[in-house]
C-alpha positions as CSV (number, residue, x, y, z in Angstrom):
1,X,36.2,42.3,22.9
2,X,39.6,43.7,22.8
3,X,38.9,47.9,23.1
4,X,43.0,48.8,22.3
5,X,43.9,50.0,18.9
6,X,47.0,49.0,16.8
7,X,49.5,51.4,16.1
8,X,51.0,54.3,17.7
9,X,49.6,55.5,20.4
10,X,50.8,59.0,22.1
11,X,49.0,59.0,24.7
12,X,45.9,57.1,26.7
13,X,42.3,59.0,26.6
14,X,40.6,57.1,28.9
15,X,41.2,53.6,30.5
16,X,39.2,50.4,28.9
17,X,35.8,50.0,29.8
18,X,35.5,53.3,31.0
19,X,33.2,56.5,30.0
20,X,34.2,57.9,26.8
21,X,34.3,61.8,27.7
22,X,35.2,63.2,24.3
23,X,32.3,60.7,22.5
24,X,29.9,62.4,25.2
25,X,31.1,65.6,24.2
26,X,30.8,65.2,20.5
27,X,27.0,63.4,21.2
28,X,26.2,66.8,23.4
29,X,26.9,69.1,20.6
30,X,25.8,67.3,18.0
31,X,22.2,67.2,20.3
32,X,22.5,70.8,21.1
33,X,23.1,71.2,16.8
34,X,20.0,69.4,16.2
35,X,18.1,70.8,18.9
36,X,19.0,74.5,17.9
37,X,17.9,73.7,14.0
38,X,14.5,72.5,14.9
39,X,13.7,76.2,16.7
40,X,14.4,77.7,12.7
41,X,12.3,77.8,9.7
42,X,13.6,77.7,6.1
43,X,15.0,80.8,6.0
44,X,16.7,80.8,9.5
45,X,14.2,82.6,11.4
46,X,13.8,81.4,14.8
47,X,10.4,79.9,16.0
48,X,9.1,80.4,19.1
């Protein structure tokens, strides 16, 4: 599977078939998002 896009490009995040640090990043807070909503009720209190 070919991983490069079409287009222009400015600049290289990370190399092919490499660790994709901003996806990590965006996974992490979206985890941390979710994570912190489960500890809240309804009406925003936080459970403990």
């Amino acid at each position: 599977m070919d991983s490069s896009m079409t287009g222009l490009n400015y600049f290289d995040l990370e190399k092919a078939g490499q660790p994709r640090k901003w996806n990590t990043l965006r996974a992490l807070r979206i985890f941390n998002w979710w994570n912190a909503a489960e500890r809240k009720d309804p009406c925003g209190r936080i459970l403990v």
